[in-house]
N, C-alpha and C positions, 0 to 999 in steps of 0.2 A: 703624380707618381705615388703607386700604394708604398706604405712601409711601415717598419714594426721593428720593435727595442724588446729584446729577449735577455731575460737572466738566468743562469744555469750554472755549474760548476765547471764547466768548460764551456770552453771558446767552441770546440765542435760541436759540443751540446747545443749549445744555445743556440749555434746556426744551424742543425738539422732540427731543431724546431720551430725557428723562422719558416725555414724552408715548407715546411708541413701546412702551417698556417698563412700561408702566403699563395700557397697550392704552386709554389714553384716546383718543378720538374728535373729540370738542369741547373745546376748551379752557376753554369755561365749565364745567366738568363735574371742574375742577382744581383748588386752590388751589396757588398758585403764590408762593413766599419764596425773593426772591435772598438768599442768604446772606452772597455775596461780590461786587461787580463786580470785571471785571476789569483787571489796572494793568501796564502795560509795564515799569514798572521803570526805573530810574535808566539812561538813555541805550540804554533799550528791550533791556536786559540784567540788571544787578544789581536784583535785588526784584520781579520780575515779575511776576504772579499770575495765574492764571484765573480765570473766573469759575465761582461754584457757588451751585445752588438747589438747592431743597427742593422735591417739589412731592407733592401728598396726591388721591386720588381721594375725592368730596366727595357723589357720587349712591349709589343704591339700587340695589339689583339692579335690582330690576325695569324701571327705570328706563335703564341701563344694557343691559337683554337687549333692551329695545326699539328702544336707538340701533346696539346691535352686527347684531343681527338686519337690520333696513333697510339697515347699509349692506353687510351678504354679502347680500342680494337686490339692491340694486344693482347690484352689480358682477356680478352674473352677470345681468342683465339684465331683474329684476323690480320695476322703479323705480314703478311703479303701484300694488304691490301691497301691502296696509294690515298694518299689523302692531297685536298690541291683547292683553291682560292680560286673559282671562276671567275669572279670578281668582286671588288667593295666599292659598293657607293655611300654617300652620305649618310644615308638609313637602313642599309641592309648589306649584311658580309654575307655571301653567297660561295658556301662550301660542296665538294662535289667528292664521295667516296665510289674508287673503283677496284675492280677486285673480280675473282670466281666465288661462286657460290652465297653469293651475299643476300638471297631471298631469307635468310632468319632474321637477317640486319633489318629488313623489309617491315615483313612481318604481316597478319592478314590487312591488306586494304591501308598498309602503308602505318598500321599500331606501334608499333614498333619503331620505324623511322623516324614519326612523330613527339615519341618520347624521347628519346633520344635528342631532338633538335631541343625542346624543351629543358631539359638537361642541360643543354650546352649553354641556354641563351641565361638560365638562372646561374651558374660558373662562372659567366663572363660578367655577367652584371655586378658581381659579388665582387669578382677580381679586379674589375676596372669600375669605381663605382664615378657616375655620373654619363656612363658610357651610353649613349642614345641609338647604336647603330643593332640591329638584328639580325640573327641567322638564323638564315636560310641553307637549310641541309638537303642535298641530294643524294641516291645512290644508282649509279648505271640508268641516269636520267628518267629515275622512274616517273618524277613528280608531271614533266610533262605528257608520257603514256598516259601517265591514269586524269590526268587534264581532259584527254582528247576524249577517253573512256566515259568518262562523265558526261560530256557535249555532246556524244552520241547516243549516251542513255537518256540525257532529257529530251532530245528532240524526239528519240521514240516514246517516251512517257507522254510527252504532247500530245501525240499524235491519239495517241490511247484514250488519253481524255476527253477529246472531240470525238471522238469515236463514237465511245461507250457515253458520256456523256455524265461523266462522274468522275468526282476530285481524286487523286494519288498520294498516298504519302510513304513517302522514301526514308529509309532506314538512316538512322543518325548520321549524322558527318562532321566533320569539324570546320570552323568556319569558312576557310579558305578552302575546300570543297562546296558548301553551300552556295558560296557568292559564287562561284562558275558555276553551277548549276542555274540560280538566279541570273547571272550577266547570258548566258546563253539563252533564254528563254524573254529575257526584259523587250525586245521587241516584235516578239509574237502575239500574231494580231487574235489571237481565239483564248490563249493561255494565261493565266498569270501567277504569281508565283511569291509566299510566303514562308516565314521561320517560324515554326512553334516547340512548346519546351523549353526547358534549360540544359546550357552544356552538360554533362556529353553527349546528353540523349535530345539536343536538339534537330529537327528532322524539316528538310522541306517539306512543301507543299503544293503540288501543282492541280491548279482547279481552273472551270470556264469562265472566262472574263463575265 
């Protein structure tokens, strides 16, 4: 359980800036132990003291990705839009946003979406440190559209290459685009199919066996 001992000239003080530095949200979401109040001291000089608490983050990831999540759509102006746990396993919390209008959330070719999951997963790791599990963000199930989009662009890229009889190279992707790219093509008997570059501008390659 993360936690942290703050001093300040008040008791409030010191707990909204726990709170800050804990990245807690809700205060019910804290256990909160003044440790000290604070005492002016003998003619508000000799023996003064500040006050100091203790305060401990007391929720779940998941529970936690839920409330951080909502309120970065808040603030950028997606106060509507439902946030929800499709499931958690062992190694991956699998988040799902839905909503109108949420193609900005998107962003081209899923830029945006991608940052954003990114974002979360460096928040969580900070917040809960030792934490092994990752998120996985979705929005109006784009992730698996643009799956299938891909599996139908390689198999026509294939085709092109037996065709024409000359190698393809595909515009950047990010890994997990790549590898479906790659697993879709891995047992085609004419094609085959490599990574070159470095992130971000790493790009398949689809050439004649």
């Amino acid at each position: 359980m993360k936690e942290i001992e703050i001093t300040a000239k008040t008791v409030e003080e010191a707990v909204e800036i726990a709170l800050n530095k804990l990245n807690i949200i809700k205060r019910s979401n804290a256990d909160i132990e003044v440790l000290n109040e604070p005492s002016s001291g003998f003619l508000g000089v000799f023996g003064s003291r500040e006050a100091q608490v203790r305060v401990r983050v007391k929720y779940e990831p998941q529970e936690y990705l839920i409330e951080l999540l909502t309120k970065i759509l808040d603030c950028m102006g997606y106060n509507k839009a439902q946030v929800r746990i499709i499931e958690s396993e062992p190694e991956i919390i699998s988040v799902e946003i839905t909503g109108d209008d949420l193609g900005v959330l998107i962003g081209r070719r899923g830029q945006t979406l991608n940052a954003l999951q990114y974002l979360l997963n460096i928040v969580l790791r900070r917040q809960f440190k030792g934490l092994q599990k990752k998120v996985l963000l979705d929005i109006e199930n784009y992730r698996q559209k643009r799956e299938k989009t891909l599996k139908n662009l390689a198999l026509n890229l294939a085709r092109k290459v037996v065709q024409k009889k000359e190698q393809i190279t595909l515009e950047p992707m990010t890994p997990q685009e790549r590898r479906i790219i790659h697993l879709a093509l891995q047992d085609n008997p004419y094609v085959v199919t490599c990574s070159k570059g470095e992130d971000p501008n790493r790009k398949v390659v689809i050439s004649l066996k």
